[in-house]
N, C-alpha and C positions, 0 to 999 in steps of 0.2 A: 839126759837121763843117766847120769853120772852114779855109780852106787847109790839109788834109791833105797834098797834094803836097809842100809845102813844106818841111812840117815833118818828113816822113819822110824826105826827102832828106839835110836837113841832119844827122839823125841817123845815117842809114849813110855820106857820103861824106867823112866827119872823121876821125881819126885815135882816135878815141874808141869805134868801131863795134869796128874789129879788134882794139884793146887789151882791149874789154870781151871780146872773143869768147878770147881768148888767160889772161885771167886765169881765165872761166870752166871753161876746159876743162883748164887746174891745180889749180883750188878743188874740181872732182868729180871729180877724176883721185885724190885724198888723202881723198875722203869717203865713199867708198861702198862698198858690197864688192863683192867680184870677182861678176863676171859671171855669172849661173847659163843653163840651158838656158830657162827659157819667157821672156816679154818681157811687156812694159805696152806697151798699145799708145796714144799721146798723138796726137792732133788739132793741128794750125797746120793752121788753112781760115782763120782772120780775120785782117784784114791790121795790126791794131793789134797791136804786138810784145809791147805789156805782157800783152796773154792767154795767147799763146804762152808767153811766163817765167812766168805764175802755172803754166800746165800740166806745163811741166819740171820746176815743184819740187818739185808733188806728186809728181811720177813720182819723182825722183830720190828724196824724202823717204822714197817707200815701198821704194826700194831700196839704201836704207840697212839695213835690215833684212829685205828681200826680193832676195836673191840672182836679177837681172834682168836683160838685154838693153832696149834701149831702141829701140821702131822709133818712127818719124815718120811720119805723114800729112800731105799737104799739099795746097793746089791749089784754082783756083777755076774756075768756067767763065763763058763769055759771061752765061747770065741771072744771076748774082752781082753781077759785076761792073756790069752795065748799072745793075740797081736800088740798092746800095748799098758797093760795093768801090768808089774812086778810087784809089789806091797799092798794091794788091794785089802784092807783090815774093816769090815764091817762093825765091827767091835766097837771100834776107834770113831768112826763115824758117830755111831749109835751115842755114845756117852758124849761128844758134842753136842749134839743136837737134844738129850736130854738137858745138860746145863746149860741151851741158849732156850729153853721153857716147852720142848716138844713133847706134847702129853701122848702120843705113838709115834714109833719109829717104826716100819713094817719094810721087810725087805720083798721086794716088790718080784724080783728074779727070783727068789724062794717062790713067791705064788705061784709063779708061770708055772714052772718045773712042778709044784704040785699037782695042779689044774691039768697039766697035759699029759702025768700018770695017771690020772685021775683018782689019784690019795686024796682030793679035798675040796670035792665040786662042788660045794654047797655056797653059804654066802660069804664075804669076807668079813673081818671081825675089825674094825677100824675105829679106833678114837671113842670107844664105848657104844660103839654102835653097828648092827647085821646089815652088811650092804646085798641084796640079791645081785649076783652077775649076772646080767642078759647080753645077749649080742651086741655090738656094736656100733653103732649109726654113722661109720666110716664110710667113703664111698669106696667102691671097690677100686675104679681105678689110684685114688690116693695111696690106698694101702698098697697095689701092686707097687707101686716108685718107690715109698719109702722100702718097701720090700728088697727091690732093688737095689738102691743106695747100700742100703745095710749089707746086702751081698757082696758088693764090689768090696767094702771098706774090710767086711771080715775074711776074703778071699784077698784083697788087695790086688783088685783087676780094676781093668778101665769099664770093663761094658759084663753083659750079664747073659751069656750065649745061652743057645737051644740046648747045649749039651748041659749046662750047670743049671739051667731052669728042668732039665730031664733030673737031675741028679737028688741026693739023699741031701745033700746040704741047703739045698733051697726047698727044701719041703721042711724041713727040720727049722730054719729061718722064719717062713712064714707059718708055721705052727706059732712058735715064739709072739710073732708078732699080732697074731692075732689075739693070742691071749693078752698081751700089752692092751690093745684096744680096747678089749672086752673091760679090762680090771682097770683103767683108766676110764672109764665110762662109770663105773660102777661108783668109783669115788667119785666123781665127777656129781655123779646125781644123788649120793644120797648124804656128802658133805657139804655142798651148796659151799663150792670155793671164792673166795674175794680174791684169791690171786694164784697163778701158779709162778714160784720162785725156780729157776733153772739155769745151771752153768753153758747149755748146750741144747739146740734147737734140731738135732738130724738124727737119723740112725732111727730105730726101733725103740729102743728103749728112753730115751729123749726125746726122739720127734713126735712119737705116736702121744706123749703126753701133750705138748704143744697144741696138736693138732684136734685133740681131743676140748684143751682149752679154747682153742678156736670156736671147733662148735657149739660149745656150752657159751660164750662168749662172756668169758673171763681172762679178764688180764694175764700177759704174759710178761714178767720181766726177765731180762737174758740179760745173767751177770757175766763182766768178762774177767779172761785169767788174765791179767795185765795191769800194768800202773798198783792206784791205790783200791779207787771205791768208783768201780765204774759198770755201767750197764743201760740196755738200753730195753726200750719197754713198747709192747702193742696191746694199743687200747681197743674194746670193741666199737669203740665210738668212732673212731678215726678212720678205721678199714675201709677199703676201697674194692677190694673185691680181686687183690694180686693174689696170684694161687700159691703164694709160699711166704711164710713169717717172713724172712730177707725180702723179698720183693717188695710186700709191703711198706717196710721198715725204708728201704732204698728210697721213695716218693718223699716220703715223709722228713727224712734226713735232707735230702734234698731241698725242700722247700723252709725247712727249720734253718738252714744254712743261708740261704738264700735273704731270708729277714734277717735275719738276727745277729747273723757272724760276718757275712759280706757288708751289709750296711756298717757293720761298724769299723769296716776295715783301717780307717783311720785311727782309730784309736787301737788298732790290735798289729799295728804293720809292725812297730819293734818287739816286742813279744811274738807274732812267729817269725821274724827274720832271728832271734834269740832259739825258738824251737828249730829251726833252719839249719843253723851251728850246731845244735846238739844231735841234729837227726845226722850229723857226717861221721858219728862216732860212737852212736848210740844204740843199743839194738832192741828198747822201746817199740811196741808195736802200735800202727804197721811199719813193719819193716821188715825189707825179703832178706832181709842178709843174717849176718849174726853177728854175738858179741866179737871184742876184740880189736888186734890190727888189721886184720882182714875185712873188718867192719868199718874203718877210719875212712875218709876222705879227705885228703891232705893237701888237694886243689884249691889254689886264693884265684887263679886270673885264668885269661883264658889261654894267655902263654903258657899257664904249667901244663893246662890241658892238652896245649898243641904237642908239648916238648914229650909228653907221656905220652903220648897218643901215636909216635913216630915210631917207636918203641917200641910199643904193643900192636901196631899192623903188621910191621916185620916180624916181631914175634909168630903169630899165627897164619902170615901169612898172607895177609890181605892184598887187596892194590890198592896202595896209599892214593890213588884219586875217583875210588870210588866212595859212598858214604855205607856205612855199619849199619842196618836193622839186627836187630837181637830181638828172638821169640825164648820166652822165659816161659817154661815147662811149670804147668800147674802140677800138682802131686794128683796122680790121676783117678783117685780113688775118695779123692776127699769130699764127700758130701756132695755127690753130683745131684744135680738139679734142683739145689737148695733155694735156688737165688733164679733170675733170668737166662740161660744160657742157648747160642744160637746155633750151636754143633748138638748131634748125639749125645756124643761123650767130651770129655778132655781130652782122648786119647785124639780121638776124631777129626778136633780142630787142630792137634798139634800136629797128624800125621798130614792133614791137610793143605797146612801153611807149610811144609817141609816139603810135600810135592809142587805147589805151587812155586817153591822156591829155586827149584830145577830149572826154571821155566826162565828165573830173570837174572840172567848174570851181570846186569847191566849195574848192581851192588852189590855187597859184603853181605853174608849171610854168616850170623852169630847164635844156633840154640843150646840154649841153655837147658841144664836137669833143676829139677829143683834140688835146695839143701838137702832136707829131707825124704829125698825121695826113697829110701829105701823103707820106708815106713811106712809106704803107701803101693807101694808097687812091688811083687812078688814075682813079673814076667818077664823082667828088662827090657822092660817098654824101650826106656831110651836108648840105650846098648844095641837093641837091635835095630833101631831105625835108623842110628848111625849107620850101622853096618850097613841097610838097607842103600842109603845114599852117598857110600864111599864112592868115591872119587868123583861125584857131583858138587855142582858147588857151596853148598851148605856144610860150614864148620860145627861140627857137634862138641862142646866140653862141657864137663861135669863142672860147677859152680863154686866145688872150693878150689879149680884151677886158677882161678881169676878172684884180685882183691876187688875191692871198689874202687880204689885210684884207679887200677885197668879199665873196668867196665865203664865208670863214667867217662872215662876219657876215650873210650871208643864209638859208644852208642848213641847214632844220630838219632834211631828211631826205634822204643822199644813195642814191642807186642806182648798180648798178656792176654786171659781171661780176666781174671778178678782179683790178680794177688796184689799186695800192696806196692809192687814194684810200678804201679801204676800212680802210684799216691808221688812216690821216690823221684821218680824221674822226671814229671811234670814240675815240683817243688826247685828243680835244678838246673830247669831251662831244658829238657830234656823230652820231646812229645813221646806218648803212648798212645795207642790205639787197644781196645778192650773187644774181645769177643762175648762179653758176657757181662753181666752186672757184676758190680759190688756194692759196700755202703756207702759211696763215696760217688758211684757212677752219674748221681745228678746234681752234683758241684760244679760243674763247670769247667776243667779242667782235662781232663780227656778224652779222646775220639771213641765216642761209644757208637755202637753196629747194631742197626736195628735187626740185621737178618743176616743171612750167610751170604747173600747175594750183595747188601751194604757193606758188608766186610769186606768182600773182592774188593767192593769199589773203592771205598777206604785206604784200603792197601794201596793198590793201582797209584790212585791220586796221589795219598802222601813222599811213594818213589817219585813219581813224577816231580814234585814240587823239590822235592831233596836234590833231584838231578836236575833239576832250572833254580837251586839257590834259593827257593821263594821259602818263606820261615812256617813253620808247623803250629809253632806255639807263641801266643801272644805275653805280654809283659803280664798282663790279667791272669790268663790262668796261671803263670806262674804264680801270681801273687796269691791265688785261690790255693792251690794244692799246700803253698806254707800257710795259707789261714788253714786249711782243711788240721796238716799235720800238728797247727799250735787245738786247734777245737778238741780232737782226738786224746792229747796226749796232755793236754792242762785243760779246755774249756768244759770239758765232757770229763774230765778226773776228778772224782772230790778228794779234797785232803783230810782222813779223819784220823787220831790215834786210836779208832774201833777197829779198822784195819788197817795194817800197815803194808809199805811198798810192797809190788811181790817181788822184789830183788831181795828183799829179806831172806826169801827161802824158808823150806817146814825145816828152822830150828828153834831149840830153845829159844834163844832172843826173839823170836815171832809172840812164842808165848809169852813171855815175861814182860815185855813190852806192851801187850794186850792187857795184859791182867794189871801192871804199876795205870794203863790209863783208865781200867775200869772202877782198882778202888781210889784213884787220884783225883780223877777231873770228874765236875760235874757236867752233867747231859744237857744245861740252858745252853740253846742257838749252837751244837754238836753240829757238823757241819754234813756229817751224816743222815739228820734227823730232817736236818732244813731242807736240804736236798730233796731228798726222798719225799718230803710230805708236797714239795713245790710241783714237782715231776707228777705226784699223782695228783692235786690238782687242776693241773693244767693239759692233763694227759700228753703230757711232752713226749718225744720218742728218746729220752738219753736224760741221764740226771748232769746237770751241770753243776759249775763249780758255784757260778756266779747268778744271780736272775740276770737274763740274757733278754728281757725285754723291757729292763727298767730306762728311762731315761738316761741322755746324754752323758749329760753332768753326771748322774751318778754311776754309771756306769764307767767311768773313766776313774771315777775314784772308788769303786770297788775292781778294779785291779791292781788299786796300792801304790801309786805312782808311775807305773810302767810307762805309761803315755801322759801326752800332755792334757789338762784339762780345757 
């Protein structure tokens, strides 16, 4: 988050903004068909414009062949902006999403803020049409959690005490959110949506639409900030009855993986042992670490690892004949209970494994903060748990103490909730044990806990097996987590010039680049277009690069020679 200000500016106040906005709104003006009566309803809440454009193209891609209207959401509020918006420009949004064909943009945080002075209780005025707001048909306890969630993330705490649920900030939250519900209900029923488009599936003002789409049981697709052209999608057809969008999504990925990506593992083993090499240097997500040298992995054998690894026990201190578990700190505020998770809190399972850790000297004890933790945590969670267990046997550092050459050359055994570090270290020969889901947790590749009481057990056994030599991880799931990492970061990526990488960054060249493909290339077999239309018919949970259920033979030659036929 390097001078945002800066760099947003120079991008809207150049001659480059309103020409990009002007070719846009001719290049969709000749691509799509005419307008029908329901809408998709698309998200601009984040202030980075490249999420915005991924969101418009799904929308626009599905109404290429979905006769749609296109509304906008927008808008942020004071607790947004204070913890993580600096350029937040509605403005800017808004003239986007008019030149990707949006017949309203309505900022949606204006409403609340009205609605809860009550300046403007009447109906909403949306896309040419009076919506009545009525109550909401949320269940109470759903609303309380995301209630919750959204507390922790804009106070930046692990959990949500008696005293902050007494307080003026959690009534002032769940006012908010309630109105969210109300006015997401409203559009909900009186635009009859084909889809709801959104960068973000949690918090208040994101979640409560989701969840709204839920019950209305209209399509969700969850665009990510990452790669090219990538996102993943819950159909009402496919649900199963998991109590949170990610859970959902988690079975589904799992079993799409399972056909599609594992069977074809012969044809895909040099392409992700290709993505394998790049994941050592790369900082592509997932991945826990970041860019740079500090991101490299610069280990070929397992000599280098041994000769580094002598190194770094002495360094911290270790006893070079015990083996390293390392518990990697989720950021304790992020989106709890989004997914499956079998503590309280983050906080809860991290404070947990760190007293249990007292207990066994019989290894190396490695916790880790997360990179970012300071963007989630406002109490020194980690700072004081150290403290907590000073001169016990758990070594606590911060995570830009240690590159990756260190850590992978130390950690027999990592522990994790759901971050990608669990994707990382399976991929490298490296087991993880998981307290909690992720999108990846039913791949095959690492030690998921069904409860707190599996967890112990988990634990337990994996020391055991480390202190009798016996091996954690199989040749298989290593081979699973580098198929997972190649599926994520190429199978699951479309390449289109509608978007481009987001290493690009919000500069000029994003836009320029956008705009030479929009009046250059034509849109027949867009890879964007083919995508998106395959994905919604087949109600896929992920748009893929390639059809991933075509036949052998051709599926080895729609990866271009990579493999052999």
């Amino acid at each position: 988050m390097t001078a945002p200000i800066e760099v947003q500016k120079s991008l809207t106040d150049t001659a480059e903004f309103p020409q990009f906005c002007t070719t846009a709104l001719e290049f969709w003006r000749r691509n799509l068909l005419p307008s029908g009566e329901r809408v998709i309803l698309v998200e601009a809440m984040s202030q980075d414009i490249r999420v915005t454009l991924r969101n418009l193209t799904i929308a626009n891609a599905l109404r290429r062949f979905i006769p749609a209207k296109l509304v906008v959401f927008t808008g942020a509020d004071d607790d947004w902006n204070e913890i993580l918006w600096t350029f937040f420009d509605s403005e800017v949004l808004s003239a986007i999403s008019r030149a990707y064909g949006a017949v309203d943009v309505i900022d949606i945080h204006e409403l609340v803020d009205s609605r809860i002075a009550d300046r403007e209780p009447g109906d909403l005025h949306v896309a040419g049409k009076d919506l009545p707001v009525a109550g909401s048909g949320i269940e109470p306890a759903v609303l309380d959690e995301i209630v919750r969630a959204t507390l922790c993330r804009v106070l930046k705490v692990a959990r949500v005490t008696d005293e902050i649920r007494a307080g003026a900030k959690y009534a002032e939250v769940r006012r908010r959110s309630e109105q969210f519900s109300n006015i997401y209900d409203a559009l909900f029923t009186g635009l009859d949506p084909v889809a709801l488009v959104t960068s973000h599936v949690d918090y208040n003002h994101w979640g409560l639409a989701v969840e709204t789409a839920t019950r209305f049981n209209v399509p969700t697709v969850h665009v990510q900030s990452t790669g090219t052209f990538k996102a993943y999608a819950l159909f009402p057809e496919k649900r199963r009855g998991a109590a949170t969008f990610r859970a959902e999504l988690t079975h589904q990925i799992g079993e799409f993986f399972e056909q599609y990506v594992w069977s074809n593992r012969d044809r895909l083993r040099s392409s992700a042992e290709l993505t394998a090499w790049r994941v050592k240097g790369n900082w592509g997500r997932p991945a826990w670490w970041r860019g740079g040298a500090m991101a490299a992995i610069e280990l070929q054998t397992p000599e280098d690892r041994l000769s580094l690894r002598e190194h770094a026990l002495t360094r911290f201190g270790f006893d070079p004949d015990k083996p390293v578990v390392a518990v990697f700190n989720h950021a304790i505020s992020d989106a709890p209970r989004t997914n499956v998770e079998i503590f309280d809190d983050l906080a809860a399972w991290y404070e947990a494994t760190a007293n249990y850790a007292t207990n066994r000297d019989d290894v190396n004890w490695l916790f880790i903060d997360h990179p970012n933790q300071d963007l989630y945590d406002s109490t020194g969670f980690f700072d004081s748990l150290k403290a907590r267990h000073a001169g016990s046997p758990p070594v606590f550092l911060p995570s830009l103490e240690l590159s990756k050459n260190v850590m992978w050359s130390l950690v027999d055994l990592g522990v994790t909730v759901r971050g990608s570090i669990s994707n990382e270290l399976p991929a490298f020969g490296i087991p993880a044990i998981q307290a909690g889901w992720s999108e990846w947790s039913q791949c095959g590749f690492t030690i998921v806990a069904e409860d707190a009481g599996d967890y112990w057990k988990r634990l337990d056994d994996s020391i055991e097996s480390l202190l009798a030599g016996r091996p954690l991880i199989t040749e298989e799931q290593i081979e699973r987590a580098r198929l997972w990492a190649w599926f994520y970061r190429s199978g699951a990526d479309v390449s289109t010039q509608l978007v481009q990488p987001w290493e690009m960054g919000r500069t000029q060249q994003l836009l320029r680049a956008v705009s030479v493909s929009m009046r250059h290339v034509e849109t027949d077999a867009d890879p964007a277009f083919t995508a998106v239309r395959r994905m919604w018919a087949r109600k896929d949970p992920f748009l893929t690069r390639i059809d991933m259920t075509m036949p052998p033979e051709e599926f080895a030659l729609a990866l271009g020679g990579v493999s052999e036929l």
